[in-house]
C-alpha positions in Angstrom: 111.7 58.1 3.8 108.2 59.7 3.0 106.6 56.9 5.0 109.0 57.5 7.9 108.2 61.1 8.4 104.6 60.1 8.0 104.7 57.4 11.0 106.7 60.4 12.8 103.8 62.8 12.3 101.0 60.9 13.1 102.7 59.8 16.5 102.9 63.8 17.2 99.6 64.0 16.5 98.0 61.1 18.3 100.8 61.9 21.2 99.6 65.9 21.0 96.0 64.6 21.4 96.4 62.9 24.2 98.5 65.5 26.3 95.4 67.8 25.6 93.1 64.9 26.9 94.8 64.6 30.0 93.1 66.2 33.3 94.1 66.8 36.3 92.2 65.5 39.0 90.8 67.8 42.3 92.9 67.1 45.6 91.7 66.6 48.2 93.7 68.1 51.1 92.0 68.6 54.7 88.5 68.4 56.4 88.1 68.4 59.8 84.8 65.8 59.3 85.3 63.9 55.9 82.7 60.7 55.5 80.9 59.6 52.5 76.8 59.7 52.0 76.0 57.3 49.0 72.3 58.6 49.7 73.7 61.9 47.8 75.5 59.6 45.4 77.1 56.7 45.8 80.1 58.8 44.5 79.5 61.6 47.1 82.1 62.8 49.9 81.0 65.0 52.7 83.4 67.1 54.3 83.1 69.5 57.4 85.1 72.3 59.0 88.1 74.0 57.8 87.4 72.0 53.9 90.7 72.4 51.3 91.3 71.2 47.9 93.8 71.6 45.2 93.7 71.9 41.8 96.9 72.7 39.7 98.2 75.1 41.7 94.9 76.7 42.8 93.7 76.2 46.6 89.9 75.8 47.1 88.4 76.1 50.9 85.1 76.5 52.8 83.2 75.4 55.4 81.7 72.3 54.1 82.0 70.8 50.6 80.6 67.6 48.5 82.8 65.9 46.6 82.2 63.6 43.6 85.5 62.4 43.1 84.9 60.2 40.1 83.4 62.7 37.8 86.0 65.4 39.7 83.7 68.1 40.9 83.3 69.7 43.6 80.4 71.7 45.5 81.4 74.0 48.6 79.5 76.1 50.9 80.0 79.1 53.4 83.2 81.2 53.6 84.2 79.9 50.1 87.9 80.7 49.1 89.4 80.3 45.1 93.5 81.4 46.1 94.8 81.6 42.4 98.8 81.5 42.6 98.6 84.2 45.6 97.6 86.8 43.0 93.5 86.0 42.6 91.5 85.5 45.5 87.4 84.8 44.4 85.2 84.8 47.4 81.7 83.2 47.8 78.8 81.7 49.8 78.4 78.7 47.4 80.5 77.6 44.3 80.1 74.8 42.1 83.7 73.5 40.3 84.4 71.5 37.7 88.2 70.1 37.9 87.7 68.6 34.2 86.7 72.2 32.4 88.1 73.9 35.5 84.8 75.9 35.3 83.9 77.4 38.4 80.3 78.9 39.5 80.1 81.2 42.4 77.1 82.9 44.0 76.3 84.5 47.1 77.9 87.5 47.7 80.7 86.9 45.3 84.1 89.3 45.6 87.0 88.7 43.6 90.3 90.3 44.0 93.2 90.6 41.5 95.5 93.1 42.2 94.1 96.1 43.4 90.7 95.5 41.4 87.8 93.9 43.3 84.6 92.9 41.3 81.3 92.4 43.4 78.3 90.4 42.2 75.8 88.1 43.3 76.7 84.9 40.4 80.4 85.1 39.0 81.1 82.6 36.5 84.8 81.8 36.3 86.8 79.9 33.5 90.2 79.0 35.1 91.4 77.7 31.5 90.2 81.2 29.6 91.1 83.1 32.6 87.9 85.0 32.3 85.2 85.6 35.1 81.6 86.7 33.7 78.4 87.9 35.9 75.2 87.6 34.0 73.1 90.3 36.7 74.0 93.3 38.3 77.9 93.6 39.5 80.3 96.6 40.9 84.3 96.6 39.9 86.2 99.3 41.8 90.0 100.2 41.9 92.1 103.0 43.1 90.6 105.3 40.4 86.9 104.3 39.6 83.6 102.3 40.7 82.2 100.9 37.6 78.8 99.2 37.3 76.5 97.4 35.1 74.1 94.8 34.6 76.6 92.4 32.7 80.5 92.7 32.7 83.3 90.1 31.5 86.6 90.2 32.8 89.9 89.2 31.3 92.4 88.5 34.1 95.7 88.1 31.4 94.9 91.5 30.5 93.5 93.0 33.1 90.6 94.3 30.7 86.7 94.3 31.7 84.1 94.5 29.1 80.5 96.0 30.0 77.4 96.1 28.6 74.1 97.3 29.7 73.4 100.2 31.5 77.4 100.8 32.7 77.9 104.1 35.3 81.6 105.0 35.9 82.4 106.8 38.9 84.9 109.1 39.3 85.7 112.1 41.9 85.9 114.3 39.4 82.7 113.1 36.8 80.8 110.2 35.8 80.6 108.0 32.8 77.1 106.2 31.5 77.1 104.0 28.2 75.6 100.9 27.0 79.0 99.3 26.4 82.7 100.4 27.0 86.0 98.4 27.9 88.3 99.0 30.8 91.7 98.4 31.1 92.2 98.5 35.0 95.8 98.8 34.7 95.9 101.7 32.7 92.8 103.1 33.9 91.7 103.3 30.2 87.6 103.3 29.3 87.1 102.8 25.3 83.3 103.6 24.7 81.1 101.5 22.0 78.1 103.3 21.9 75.8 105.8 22.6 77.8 107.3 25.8 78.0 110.3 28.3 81.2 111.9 30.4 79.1 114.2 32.8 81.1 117.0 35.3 80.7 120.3 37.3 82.9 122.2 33.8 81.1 119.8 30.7 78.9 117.2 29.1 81.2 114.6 26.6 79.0 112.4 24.6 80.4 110.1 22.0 79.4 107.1 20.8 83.0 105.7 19.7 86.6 107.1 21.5 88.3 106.3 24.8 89.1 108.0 27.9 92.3 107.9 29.8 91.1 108.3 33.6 94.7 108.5 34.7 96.2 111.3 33.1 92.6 112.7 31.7 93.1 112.3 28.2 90.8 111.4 26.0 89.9 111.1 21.9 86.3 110.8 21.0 84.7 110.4 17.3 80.9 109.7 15.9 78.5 112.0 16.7 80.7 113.2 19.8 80.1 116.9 21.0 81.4 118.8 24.4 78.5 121.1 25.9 79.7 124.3 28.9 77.7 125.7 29.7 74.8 126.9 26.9 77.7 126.2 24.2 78.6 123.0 22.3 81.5 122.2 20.5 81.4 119.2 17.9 82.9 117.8 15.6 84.3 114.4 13.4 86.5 113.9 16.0 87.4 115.1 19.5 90.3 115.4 21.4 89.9 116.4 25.4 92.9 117.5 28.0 90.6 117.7 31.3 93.6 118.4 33.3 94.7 121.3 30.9 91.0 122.0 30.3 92.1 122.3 26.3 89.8 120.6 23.7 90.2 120.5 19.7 88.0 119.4 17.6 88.6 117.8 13.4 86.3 118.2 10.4 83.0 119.3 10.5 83.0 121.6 13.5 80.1 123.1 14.6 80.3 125.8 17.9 76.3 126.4 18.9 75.9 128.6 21.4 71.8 128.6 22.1 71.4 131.7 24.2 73.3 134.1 21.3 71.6 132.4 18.4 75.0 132.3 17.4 76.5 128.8 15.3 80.6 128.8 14.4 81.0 126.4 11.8 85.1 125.4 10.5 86.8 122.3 10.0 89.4 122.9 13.3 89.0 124.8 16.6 90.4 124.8 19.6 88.4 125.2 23.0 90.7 127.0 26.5 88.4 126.0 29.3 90.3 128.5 31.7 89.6 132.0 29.4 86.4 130.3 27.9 87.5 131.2 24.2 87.1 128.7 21.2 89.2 129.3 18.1 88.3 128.3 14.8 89.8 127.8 11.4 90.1 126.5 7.7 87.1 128.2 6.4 85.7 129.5 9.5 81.9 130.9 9.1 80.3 132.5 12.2 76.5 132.5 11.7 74.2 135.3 13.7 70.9 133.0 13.4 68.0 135.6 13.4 64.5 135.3 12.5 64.0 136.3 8.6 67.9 136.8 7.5 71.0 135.4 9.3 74.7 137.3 8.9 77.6 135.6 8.3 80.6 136.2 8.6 83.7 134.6 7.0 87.5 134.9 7.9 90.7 133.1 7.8 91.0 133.1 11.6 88.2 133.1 13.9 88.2 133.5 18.0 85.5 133.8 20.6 86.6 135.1 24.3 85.2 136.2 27.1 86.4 139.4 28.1 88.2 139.5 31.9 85.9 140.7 34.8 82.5 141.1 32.4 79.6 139.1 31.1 81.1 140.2 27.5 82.2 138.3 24.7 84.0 139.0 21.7 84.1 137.7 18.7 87.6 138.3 16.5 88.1 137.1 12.8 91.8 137.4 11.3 92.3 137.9 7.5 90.2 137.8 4.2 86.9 138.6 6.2 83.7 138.4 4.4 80.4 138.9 5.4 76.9 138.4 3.7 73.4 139.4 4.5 70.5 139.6 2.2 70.5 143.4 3.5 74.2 143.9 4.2 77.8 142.5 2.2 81.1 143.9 3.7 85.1 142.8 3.4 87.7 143.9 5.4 90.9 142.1 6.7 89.5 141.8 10.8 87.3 142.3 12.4 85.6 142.2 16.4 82.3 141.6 17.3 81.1 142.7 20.9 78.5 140.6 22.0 77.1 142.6 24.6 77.3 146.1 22.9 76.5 144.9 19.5 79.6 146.9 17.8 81.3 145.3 14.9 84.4 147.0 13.9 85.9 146.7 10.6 90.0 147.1 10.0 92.1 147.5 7.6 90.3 148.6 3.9 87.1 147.9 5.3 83.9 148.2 2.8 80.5 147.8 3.6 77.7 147.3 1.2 73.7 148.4 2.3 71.2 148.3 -0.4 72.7 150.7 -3.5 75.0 152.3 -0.7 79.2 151.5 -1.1 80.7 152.9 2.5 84.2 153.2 3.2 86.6 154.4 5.9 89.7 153.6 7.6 87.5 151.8 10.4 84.0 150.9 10.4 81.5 150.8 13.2 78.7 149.1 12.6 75.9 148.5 15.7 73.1 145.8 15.7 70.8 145.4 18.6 71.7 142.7 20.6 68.4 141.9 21.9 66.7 141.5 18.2 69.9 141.3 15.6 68.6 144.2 13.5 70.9 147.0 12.5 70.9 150.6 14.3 73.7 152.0 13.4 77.3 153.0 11.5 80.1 155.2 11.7 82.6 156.0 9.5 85.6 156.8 11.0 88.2 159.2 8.9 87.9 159.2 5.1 84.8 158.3 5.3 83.0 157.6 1.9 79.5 156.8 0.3 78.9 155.8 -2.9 75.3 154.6 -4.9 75.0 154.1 -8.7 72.1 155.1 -10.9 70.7 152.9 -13.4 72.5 155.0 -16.1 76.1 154.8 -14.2 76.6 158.2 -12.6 77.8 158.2 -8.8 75.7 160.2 -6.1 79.1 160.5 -3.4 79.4 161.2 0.3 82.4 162.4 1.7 83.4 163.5 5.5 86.0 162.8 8.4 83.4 161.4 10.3 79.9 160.2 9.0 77.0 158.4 11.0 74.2 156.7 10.2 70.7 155.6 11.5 68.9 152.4 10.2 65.5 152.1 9.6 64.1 148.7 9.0 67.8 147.4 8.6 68.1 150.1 5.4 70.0 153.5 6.1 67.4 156.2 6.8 69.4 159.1 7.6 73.3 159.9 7.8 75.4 162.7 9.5 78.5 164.0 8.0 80.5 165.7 10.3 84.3 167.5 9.3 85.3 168.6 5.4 82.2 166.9 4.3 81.6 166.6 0.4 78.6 165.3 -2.0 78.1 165.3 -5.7 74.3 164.3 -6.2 73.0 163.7 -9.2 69.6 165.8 -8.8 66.0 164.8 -10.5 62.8 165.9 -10.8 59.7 164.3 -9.7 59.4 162.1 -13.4 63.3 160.8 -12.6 64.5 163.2 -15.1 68.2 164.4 -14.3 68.0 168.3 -13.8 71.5 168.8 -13.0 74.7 167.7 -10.9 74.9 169.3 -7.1 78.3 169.8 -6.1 78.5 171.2 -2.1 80.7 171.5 0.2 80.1 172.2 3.9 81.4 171.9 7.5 78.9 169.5 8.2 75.6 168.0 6.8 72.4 166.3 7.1 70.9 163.3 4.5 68.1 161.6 4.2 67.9 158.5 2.0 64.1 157.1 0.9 63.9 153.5 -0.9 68.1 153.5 0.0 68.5 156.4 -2.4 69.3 160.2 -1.3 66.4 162.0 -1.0 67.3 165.1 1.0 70.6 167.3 2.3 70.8 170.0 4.3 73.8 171.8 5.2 74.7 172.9 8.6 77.3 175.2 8.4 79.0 177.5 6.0 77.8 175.8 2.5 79.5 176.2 -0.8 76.8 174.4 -2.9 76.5 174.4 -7.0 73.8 172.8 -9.3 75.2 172.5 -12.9 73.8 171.6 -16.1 74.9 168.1 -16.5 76.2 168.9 -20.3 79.4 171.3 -18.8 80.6 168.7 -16.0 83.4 167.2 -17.5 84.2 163.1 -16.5 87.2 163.9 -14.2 84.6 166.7 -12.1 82.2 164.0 -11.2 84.5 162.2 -8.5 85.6 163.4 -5.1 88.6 162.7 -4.7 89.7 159.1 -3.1 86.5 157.7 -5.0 87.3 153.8 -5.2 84.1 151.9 -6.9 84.3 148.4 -5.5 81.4 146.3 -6.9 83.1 143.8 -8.5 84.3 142.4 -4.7 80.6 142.5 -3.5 79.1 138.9 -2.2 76.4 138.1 -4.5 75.3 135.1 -2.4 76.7 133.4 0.9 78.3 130.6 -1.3 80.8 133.1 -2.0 81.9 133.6 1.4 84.6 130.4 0.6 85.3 131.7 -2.6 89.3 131.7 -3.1 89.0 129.8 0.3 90.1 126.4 -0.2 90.0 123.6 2.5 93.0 123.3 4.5 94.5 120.3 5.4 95.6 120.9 9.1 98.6 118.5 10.7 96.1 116.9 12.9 93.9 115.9 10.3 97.3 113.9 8.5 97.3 111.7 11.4 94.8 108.2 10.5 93.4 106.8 13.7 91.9 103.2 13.0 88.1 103.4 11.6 86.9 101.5 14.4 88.7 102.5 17.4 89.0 99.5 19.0 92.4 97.7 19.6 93.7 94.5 19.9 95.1 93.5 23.2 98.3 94.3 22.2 97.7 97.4 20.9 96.1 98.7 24.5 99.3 97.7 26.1 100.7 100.5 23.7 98.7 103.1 24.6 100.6 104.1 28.1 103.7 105.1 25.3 100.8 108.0 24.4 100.2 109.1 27.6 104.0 109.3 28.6 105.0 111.1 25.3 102.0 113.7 26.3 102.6 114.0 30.5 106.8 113.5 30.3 105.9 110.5 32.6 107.5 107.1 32.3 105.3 104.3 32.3 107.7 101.6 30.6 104.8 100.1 27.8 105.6 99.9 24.1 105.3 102.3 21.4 102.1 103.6 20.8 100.1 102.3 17.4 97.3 104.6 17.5 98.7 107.5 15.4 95.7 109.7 15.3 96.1 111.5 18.7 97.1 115.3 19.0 99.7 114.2 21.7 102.1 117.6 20.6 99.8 119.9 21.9 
């Protein structure tokens, strides 16, 4: 029995073998002049006018044609026709075919049509048994979406899928693409970019050097190194994800907002960009940076959002929730905040405190203005409750207290400071060798201060004072507050690596999603990438499901 099945085997084989040995020969079908020239080769045929051969199914014709019947090739010149089952039609001035390989060389203004994609060159090489047409120099494929060039392209007629490599441009009405090597699927309308690579438009700059782009229903997912520049602002990140039609973008991991003309650098590991309202929102541990020239401020938050204000040249800045912000000069924490760009005003909400130097201010809202032109601080105001508090080396409390106190900055230090409604102090008075002389309790209408090395050097009262130096000795503990005093030192930022302290990364839903490491899919896997589209435009498309699980498709 064993040698019975082995007989049986070896006849598949040798049976197998020679099915995959057998050629088909070129048919010859009409010529108007057919002769043969054995000066070209005793082998040769020459045929003239209205020339046609066969070759499994596909019809070859021209003007005039050699052909070697014997080693089945064929040579054919002018008006040169490849008909592939009615579907693929390659036209040429000269082609050389070779029935056994059923290789086939065209040059000479070359054209070849499948479907509604025609590819241009001057040398297509064509492999009827692969299916695949190559052009070694310069050649032009355009379809009812795109013109795409490049110096070298392949393409794959099962799949409809064109590889390109050197020096590609993609054309499109509404941008154009450059890269040193991308895929495109001409039935989906689908680029996939491997390599340094640009997406350039009226709205934005994409560059990427790994993603894809759906040309159809402008969607697109871009990773390494891959950034989105409007205007003198760049978004980048990880990974990119890009809604053209929407004009939406969100960004994954590592996000870094620059905008060069503010000095101004966002930094998060999500955000989300609205084309339309030009506003970028950032979050899971959002840090805006204000880059100036000695000492940068940052500030920290929860939430952060940048938008430009309707019918001005202003933007605002807005941060949500557990702000913190750090400068060498300056700490502060409230729970929001807004930043006018063009003003300079940061307000403070909700518990705000702000630290300058040896100076603890509080209020129910803070104002605090910078210049916008250099960064450095001008001024504050303390709006209701206001309250100022600096500690001597020996603990005692010099206090502030008004409805509304303002304050000028010298040098980015407080230099002077207005109290204004039910104002209050307790100072702790010295002489000129630091020696403490007494405690000066006043009350007035309104008052004048004048700090010196960020310590109180000087008041004078406006209106109506009620002022009292007493021996230190007969003030008793609960005398030496004003009333709503709140020391808050413990929360101060000691550095900007605090800024993320009891901030722990977030893991957002986008980031759950795994997109392959490489990006690039198998032929089966592009057919699956319609199901994306339709499941993100409510289209049908009638592909598979989609594979590539890293998309942010729900938004």
């Amino acid at each position: 029995m064993k040698y019975i099945f082995t007989i049986i085997s070896l006849v598949f084989v040798l049976n197998t073998s020679f099915a995959q040995k057998k050629v088909n020969k070129i048919k010859y079908k009409h010529a108007d002049v057919h002769k043969f020239d054995s000066r070209i080769d005793p082998d040769a045929q020459m045929m003239i006018g209205h020339v046609s051969f066969e070759h499994e199914g596909t019809i070859l014709s021209c003007d005039s044609a050699v052909f070697y019947q014997g080693k089945n090739i064929m040579r054919a010149y002018g008006n040169v026709v490849i008909n592939q089952a009615d579907t693929l039609h390659m036209y040429s001035d000269y082609l050389d075919y070779h029935g056994d390989t059923k290789l086939a060389l065209a040059s000479g203004n070359v054209k070849l049509i499948d479907s509604k994609m025609t590819l241009r060159s001057d040398t297509v090489r064509f492999d009827r048994n692969k299916q695949i047409a190559f052009y070694p120099s310069y050649g032009e494929v355009k379809d009812s979406a795109n013109t795409l060039t490049s110096l070298r392209g392949t393409y794959y007629t099962e799949g409809k899928k064109l590889v390109f490599t050197s020096d590609v441009t993609i054309v499109n009405k509404r941008y154009v693409m450059k890269s040193d090597h991308l895929t495109y699927y001409s039935n989906y309308k689908t680029v996939y970019f491997y390599g340094p690579s640009t997406i350039t438009s009226d709205d934005n700059l994409i560059y990427c050097e790994n993603g894809f782009y759906d040309t159809r229903n402008e969607v697109s997912y871009f990773k390494d190194n891959s950034y989105i520049r409007y205007g003198n602002r760049t978004l980048e990140g990880d990974s990119l994800y890009y809604d053209r039609n929407r004009g939406f973008g969100s960004a994954n991991k590592n996000i870094v907002v620059n905008d060069t003309t503010k000095n101004l650098l966002i930094k998060g590991q999500y955000a989300e960009y609205f084309e339309q309202n030009d506003s970028t929102f950032v979050t899971d541990r959002a840090v805006a940076i204000n880059i100036m020239e000695k000492d940068s401020l940052f500030i920290h938050g929860d939430t952060l959002m940048m938008t430009s204000l309707p019918r001005t040249d202003d933007r605002m800045m807005r941060v949500f929730h557990n702000v913190k912000i750090f400068k060498t000069d300056m700490q502060g924490k409230c729970d929001s905040l807004s930043y006018n760009e063009k003003t300079g005003i940061m307000k403070m909400l909700t518990t705000p405190v702000l630290w300058s130097g040896k100076n603890q201010l509080t209020s129910d809202t803070i104002l605090v203005t910078m210049n916008p032109e250099t960064n450095k601080l001008d001024s504050l105001k303390l709006v209701n409750n206001g309250f100022i508090i600096s500690s001597d080396t020996i603990g005692n409390f010099n206090q502030i207290k008004g409805k509304l106190i303002n304050g000028k900055f010298k040098n980015n230090y407080l230099d002077i400071i207005y109290v204004i409604g039910n104002s209050e102090t307790i100072y702790f008075a010295r002489n000129e060798q630091n020696e403490l002389i007494g405690i000066n309790k006043a009350v007035s209408s309104s008052m004048i201060i004048k700090l010196k090395d960020n310590e109180i050097n000087e008041i004078s009262f406006i209106t109506d004072p009620e002022a009292e130096l007493s021996p230190n000795s007969i003030i008793p503990e609960n005398a030496r507050k004003l009333k709503g005093f709140v020391w808050r030192k413990d929360e101060k930022l000691k550095g900007k690596d605090e800024l993320f302290k009891d901030s722990p990364m977030k893991v957002n839903s986008i980031t759950n999603r795994t997109l392959p490491e490489n990006l690039i899919p198998s032929d089966e896997e592009v057919n699956n990438i319609k199901e994306a589209v339709e499941s993100k435009t409510g289209r049908r498309i009638n592909t598979n499901k989609l594979k590539l699980n890293n998309l942010d498709l729900n938004r």
